[in-house]
LOMIRO-898077 format. One line per 8 residues: for each residue z, x, y of N, C-alpha, C. Coordinates in pm, 1 decimal, decimal comma. Atoms other than C-alpha are relative to their C-alpha. Last residue first. Layout:
N
Z/X/Y/Z/X/Y/Z/X/Y | ... $
***
This chain:
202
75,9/-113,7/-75,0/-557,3/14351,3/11119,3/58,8/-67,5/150,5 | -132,2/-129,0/27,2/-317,8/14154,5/10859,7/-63,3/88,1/77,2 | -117,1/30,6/-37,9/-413,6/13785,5/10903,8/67,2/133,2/-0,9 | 21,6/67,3/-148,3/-654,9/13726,1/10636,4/96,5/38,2/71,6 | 46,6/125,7/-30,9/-576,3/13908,1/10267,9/-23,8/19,3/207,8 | 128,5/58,6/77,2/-341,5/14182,1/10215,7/-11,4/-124,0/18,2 | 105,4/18,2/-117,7/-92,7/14339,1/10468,8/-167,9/-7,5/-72,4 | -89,2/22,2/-179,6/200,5/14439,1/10212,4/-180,1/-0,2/-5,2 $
126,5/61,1/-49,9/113,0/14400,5/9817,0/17,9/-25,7/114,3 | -19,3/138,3/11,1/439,0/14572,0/9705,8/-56,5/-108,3/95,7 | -93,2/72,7/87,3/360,6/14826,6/9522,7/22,8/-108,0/19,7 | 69,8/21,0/107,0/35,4/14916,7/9696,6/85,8/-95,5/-92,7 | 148,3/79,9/-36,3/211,4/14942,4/10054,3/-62,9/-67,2/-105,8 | -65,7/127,7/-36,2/524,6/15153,1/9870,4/-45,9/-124,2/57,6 | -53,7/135,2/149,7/292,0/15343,1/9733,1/68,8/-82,0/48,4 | 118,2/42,8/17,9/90,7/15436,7/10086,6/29,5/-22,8/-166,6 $
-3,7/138,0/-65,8/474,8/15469,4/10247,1/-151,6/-18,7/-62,4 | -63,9/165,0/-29,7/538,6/15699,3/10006,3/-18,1/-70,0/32,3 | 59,2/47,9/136,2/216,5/15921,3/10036,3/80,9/-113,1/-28,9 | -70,4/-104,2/89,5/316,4/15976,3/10408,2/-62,1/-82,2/-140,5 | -89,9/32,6/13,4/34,7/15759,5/10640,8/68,3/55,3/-115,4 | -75,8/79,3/-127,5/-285,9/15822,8/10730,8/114,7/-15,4/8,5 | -14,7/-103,7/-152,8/-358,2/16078,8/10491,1/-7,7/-58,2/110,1 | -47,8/-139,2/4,1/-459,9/15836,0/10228,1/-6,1/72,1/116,3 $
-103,7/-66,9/-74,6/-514,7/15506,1/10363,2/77,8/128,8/6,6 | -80,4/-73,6/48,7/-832,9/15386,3/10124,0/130,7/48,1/149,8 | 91,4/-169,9/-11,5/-1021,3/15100,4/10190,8/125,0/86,0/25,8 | 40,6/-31,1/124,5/-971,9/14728,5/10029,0/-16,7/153,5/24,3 | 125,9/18,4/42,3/-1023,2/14528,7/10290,9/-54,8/145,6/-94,9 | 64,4/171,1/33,4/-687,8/14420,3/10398,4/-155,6/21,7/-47,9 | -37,6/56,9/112,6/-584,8/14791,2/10339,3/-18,5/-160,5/-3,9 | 2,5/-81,7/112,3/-760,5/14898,8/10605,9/-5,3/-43,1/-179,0 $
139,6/78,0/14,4/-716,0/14607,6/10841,5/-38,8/75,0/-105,3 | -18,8/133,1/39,1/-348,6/14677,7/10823,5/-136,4/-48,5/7,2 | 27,5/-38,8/69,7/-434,8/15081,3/10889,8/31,8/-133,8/-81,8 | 122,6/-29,2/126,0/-639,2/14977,2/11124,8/60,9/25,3/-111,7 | 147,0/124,0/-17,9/-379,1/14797,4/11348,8/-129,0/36,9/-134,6 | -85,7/95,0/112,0/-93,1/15048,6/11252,8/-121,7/-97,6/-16,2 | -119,7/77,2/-38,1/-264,2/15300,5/11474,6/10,2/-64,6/-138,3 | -29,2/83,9/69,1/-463,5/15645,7/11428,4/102,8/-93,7/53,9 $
25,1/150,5/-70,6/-677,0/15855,2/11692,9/23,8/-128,2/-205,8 | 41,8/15,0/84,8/-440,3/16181,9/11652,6/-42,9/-192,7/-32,8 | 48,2/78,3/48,5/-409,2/16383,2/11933,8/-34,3/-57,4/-84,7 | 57,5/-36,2/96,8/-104,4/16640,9/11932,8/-105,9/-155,2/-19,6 | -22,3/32,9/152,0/64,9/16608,3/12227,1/-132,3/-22,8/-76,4 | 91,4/47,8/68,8/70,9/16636,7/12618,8/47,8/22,8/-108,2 | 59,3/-140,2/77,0/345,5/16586,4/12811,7/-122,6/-8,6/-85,3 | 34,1/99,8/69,3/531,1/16314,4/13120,1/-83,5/188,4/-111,1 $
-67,6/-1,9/157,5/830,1/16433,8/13261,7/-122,8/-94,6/-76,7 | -46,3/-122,8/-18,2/719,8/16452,9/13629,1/45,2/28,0/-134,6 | 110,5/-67,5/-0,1/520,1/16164,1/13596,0/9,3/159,7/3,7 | 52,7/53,7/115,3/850,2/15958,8/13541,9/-131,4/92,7/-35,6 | -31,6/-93,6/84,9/968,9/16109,8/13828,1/-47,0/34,2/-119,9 | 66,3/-142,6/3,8/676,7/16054,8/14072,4/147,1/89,9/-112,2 | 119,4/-49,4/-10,1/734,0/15681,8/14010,3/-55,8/158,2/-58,0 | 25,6/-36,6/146,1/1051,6/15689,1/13992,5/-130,5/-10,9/-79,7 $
72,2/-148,9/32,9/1178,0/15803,2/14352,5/-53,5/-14,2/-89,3 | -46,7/-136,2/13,8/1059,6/15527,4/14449,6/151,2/20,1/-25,5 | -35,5/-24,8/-123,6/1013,6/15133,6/14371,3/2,9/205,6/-80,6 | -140,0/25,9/-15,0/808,2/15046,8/14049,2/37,3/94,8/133,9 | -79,9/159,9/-117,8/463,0/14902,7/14003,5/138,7/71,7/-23,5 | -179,9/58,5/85,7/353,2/15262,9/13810,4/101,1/-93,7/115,1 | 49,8/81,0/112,3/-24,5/15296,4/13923,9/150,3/-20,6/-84,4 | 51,9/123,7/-60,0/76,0/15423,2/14260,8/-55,5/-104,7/-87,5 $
-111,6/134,4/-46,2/226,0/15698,5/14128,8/-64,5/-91,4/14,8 | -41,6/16,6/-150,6/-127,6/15808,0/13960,7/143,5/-49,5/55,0 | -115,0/103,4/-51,5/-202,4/15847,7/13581,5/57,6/19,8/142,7 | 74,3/164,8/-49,3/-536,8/15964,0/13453,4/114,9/-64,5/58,0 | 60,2/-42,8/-149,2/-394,2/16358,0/13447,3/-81,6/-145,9/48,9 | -93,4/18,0/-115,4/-178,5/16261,6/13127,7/-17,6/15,0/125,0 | -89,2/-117,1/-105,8/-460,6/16153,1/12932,8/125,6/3,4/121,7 | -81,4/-30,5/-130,9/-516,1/15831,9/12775,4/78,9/75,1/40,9 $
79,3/126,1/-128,5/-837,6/15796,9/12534,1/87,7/-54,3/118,3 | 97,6/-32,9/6,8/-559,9/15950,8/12249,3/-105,4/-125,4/97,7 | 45,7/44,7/127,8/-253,3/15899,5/12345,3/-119,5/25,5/-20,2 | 143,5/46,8/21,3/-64,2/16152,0/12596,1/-52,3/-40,8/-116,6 | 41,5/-73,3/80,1/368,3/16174,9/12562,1/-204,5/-122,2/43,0 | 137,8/64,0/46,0/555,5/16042,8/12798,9/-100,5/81,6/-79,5 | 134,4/-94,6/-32,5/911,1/16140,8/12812,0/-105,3/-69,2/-30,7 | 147,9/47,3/44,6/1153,8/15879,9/12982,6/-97,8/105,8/-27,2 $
110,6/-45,2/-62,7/1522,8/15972,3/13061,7/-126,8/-82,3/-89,0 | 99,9/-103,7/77,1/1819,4/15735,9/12959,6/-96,9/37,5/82,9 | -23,5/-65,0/143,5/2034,4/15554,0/13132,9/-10,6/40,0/-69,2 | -168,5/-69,7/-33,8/2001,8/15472,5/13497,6/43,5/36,0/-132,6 | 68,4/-121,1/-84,7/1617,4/15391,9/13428,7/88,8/91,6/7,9 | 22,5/-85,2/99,1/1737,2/15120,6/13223,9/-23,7/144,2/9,2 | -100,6/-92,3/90,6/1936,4/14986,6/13443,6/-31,6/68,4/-64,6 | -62,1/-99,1/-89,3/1593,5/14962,1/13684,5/154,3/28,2/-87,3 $
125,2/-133,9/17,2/1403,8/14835,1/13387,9/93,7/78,8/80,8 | -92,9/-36,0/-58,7/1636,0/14496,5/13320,2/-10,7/171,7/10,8 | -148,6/99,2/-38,1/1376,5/14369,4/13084,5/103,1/106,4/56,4 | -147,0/17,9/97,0/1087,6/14564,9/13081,9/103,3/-65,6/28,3 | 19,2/127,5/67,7/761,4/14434,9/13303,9/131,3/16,9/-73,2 | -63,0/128,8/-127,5/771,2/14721,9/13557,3/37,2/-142,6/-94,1 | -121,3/63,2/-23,8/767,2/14940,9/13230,4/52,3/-99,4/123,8 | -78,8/130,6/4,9/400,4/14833,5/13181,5/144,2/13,1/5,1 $
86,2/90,9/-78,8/183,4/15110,6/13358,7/75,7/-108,8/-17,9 | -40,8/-5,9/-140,9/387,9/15349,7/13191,7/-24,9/-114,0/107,4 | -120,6/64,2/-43,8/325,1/15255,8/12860,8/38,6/-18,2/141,1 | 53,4/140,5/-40,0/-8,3/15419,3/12877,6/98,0/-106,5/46,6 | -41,2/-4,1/-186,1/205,0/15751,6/12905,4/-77,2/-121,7/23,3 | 147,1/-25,5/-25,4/274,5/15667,9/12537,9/31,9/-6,7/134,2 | 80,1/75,3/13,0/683,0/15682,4/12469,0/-160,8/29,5/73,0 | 152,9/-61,4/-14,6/962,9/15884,6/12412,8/-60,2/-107,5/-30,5 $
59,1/122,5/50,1/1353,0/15748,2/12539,9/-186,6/48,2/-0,3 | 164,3/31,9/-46,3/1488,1/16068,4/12601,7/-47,6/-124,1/-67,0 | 120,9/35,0/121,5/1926,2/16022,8/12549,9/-187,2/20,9/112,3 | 71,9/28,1/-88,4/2205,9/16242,3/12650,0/-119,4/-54,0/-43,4 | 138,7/-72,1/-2,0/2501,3/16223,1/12493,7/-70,6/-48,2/78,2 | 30,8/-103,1/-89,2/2852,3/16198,0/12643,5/-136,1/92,7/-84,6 | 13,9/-4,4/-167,7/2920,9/15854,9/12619,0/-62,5/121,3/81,2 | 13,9/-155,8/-3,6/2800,9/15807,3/12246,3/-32,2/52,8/182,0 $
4,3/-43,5/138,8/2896,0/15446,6/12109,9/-15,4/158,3/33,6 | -115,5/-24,7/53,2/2861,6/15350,5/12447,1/69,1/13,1/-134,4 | -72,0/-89,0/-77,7/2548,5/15480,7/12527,4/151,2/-30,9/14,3 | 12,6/-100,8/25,9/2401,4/15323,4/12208,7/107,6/112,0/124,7 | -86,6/-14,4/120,7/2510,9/14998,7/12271,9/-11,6/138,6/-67,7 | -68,4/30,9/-48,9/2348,0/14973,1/12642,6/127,4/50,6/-156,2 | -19,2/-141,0/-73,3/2037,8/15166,8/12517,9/147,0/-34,6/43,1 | 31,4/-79,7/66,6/1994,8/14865,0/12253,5/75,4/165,0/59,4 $
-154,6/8,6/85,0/2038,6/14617,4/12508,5/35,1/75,4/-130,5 | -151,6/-34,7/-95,0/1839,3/14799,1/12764,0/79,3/-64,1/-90,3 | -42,1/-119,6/11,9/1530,8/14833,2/12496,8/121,9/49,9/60,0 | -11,3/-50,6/-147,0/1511,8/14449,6/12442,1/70,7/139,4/-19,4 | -90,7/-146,4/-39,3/1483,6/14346,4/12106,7/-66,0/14,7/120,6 | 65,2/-57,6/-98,3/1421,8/13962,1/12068,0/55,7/124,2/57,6 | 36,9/19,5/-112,0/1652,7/13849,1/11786,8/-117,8/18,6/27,4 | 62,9/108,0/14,9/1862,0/14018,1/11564,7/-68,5/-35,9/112,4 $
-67,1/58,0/-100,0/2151,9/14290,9/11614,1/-70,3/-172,0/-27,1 | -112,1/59,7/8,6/2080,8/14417,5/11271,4/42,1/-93,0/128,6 | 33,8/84,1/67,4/1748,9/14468,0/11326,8/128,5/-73,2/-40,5 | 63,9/139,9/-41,9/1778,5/14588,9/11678,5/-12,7/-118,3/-119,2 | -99,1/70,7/-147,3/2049,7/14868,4/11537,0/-119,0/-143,4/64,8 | 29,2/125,4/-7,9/1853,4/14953,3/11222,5/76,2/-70,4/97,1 | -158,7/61,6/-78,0/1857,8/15333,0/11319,2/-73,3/-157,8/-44,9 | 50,7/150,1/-24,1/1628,0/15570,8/11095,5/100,3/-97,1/39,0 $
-123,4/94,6/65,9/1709,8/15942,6/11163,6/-60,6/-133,6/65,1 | 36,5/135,5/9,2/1499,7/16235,8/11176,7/59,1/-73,8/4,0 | -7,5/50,9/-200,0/1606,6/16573,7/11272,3/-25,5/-119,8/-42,9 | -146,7/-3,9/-63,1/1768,6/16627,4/10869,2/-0,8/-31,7/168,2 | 6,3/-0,7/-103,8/1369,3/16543,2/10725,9/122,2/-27,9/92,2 | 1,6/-166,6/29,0/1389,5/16507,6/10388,1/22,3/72,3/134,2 | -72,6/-50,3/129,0/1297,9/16130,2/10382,9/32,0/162,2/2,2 | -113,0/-71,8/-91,3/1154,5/16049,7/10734,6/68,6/82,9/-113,9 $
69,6/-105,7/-105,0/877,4/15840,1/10566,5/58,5/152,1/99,4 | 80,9/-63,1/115,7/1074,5/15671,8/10294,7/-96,3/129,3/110,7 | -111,9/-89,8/63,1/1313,1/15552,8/10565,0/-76,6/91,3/-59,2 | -64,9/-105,0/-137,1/1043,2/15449,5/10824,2/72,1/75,2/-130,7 | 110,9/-85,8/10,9/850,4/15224,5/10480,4/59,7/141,6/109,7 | -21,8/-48,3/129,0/1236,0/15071,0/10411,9/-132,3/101,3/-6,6 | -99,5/-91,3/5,2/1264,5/14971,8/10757,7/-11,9/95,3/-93,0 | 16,5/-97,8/-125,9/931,2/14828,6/10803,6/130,5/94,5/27,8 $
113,8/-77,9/31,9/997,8/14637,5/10468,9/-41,7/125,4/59,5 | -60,0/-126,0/152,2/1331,2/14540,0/10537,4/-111,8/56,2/-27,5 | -134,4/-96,8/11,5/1240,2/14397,0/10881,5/1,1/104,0/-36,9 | -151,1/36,6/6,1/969,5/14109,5/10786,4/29,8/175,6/35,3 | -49,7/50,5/61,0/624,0/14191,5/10861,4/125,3/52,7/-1,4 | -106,3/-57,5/-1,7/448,8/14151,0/11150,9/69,2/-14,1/-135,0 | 12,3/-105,0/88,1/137,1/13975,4/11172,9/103,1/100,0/-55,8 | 33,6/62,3/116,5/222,2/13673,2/11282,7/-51,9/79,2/-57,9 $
-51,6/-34,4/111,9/467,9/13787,3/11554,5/-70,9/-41,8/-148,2 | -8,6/125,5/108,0/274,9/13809,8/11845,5/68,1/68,1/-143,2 | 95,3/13,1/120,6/387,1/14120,5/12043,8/-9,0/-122,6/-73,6 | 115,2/-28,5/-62,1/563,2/14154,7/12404,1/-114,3/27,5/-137,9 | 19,9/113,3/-71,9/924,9/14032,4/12278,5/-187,7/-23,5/72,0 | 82,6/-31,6/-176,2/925,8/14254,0/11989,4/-1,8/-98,1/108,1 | 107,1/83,4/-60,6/1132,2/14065,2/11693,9/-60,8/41,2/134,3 | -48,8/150,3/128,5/1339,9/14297,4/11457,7/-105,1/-86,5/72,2 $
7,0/128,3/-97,1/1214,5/14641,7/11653,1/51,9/-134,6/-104,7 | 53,2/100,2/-33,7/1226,1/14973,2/11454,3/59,3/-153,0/57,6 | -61,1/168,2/1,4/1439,7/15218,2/11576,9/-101,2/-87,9/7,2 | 68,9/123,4/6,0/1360,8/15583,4/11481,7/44,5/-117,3/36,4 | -48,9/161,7/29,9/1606,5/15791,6/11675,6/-98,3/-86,9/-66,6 | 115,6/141,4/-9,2/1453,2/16185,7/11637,0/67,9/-107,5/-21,9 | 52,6/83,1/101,3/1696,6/16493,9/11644,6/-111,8/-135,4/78,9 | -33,7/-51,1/117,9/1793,0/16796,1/11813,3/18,6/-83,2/-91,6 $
-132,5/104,2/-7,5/1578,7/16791,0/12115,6/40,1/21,9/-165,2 | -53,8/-150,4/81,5/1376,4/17116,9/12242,9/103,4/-119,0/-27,1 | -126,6/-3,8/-76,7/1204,9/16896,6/12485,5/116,9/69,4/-66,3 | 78,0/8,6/-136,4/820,4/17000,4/12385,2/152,6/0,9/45,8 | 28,2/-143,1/-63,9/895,0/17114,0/12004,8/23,7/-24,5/160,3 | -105,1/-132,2/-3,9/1149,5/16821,8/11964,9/-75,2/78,4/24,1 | -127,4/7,3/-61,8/890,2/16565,0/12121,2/130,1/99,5/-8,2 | 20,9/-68,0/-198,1/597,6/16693,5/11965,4/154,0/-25,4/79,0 $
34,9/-187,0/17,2/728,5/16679,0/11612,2/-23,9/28,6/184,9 | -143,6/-63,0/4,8/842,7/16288,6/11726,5/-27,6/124,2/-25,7 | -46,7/29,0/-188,5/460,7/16243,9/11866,0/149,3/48,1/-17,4 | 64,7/-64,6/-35,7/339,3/16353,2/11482,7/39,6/6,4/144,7 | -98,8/-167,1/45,3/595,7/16152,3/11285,4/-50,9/109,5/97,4 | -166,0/-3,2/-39,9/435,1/15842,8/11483,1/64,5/110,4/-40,6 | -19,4/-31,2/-122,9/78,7/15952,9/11426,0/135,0/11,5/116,7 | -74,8/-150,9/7,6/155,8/16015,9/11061,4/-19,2/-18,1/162,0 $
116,5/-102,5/-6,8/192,9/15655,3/11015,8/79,0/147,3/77,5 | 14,0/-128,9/-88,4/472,2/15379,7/11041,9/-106,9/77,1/-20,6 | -93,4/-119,0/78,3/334,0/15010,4/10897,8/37,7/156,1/90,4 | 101,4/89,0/87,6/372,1/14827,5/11107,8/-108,5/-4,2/-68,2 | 14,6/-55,1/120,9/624,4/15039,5/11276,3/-20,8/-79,2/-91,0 | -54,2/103,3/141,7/763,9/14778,9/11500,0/-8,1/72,0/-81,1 | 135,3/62,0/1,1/859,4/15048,1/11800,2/-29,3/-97,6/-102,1 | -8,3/158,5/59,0/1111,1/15228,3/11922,3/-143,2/22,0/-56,1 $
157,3/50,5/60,0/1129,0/15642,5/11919,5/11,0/-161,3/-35,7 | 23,1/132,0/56,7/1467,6/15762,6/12059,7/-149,2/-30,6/2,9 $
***
């Protein structure tokens, strides 16, 4: 599983899921974008269908891939335990990696209902660019033992690539090109239908 808002997606996201099946040898990718993050302002964000519809187009062809609208449908404030809670019963006897930046780490003490979460899926961490996996200490992950030093025990490196959503919404708010940041689809589908133009989109 891969959350996130995907605002717009990019190749850095396709690029961490490639790492993830080479690195854990898994036999597909969960996209799930987010409906309302609880830990992001929402005034840049756009609607849903859009961020769904740019993931789909992006994944297109791609049989490990798969785009889940489970938070968007649910509604709300997505929380990753109620999500993981409906997923693991829907599929009792898989096994899920929940992949995310090893920066993350520092903030699952903050997730909603962290220690179930812990009990239900694994955690790989994948290195972002400007945060290596050798900068991270137990003692820098606020949570009780053993999970600390597990979490660090499953964390990997990956394919650096210093792009986010942030520039590429300032990008196109000012007019400058996005090629090869993001699949060609999602950089018509952007054009077509005037996403993250004007004030308000970086």
């Amino acid at each position: 599983m891969l959350g996130g808002t995907f605002n717009p997606i990019h190749i850095g996201h396709l690029l961490l899921a490639q790492s993830a099946m080479d690195r854990l040898e898994l036999s597909r990718v969960m996209f799930i974008p987010s409906a309302n993050p609880p830990h992001k302002g929402a005034s840049h964000i756009l609607p849903a269908e859009h961020r769904f519809a740019m993931l789909s187009l992006a994944i297109e062809g791609d049989l490990r891939l798969e785009a889940s609208d489970i938070e968007i449908r649910r509604g709300g404030s997505s929380y990753t335990i109620d999500t993981m809670r409906i997923l693991k019963q829907d599929n009792p006897d898989a096994r899920f990696q929940f992949i995310i930046g090893v920066d993350s780490l520092l903030e699952l003490h903050q997730w909603k209902d962290i220690g179930d979460l812990l009990g239900l899926c694994d955690f790989a961490s994948f290195e972002r660019p400007g945060f290596g996996v050798d900068r991270l200490r137990p003692e820098q992950i606020k949570l009780d033992p053993p999970w600390p030093g597990r979490l660090l025990a499953n964390t990997f490196r990956g394919r650096l690539v210093d792009v986010s959503s942030s520039d590429i919404r300032h990008r196109v708010a000012e007019g400058l090109s996005i090629r090869y940041l993001v699949p060609q689809a999602v950089e018509m589908y952007i054009a077509e239908h005037g996403l993250y133009r004007g004030p308000g989109n970086s």
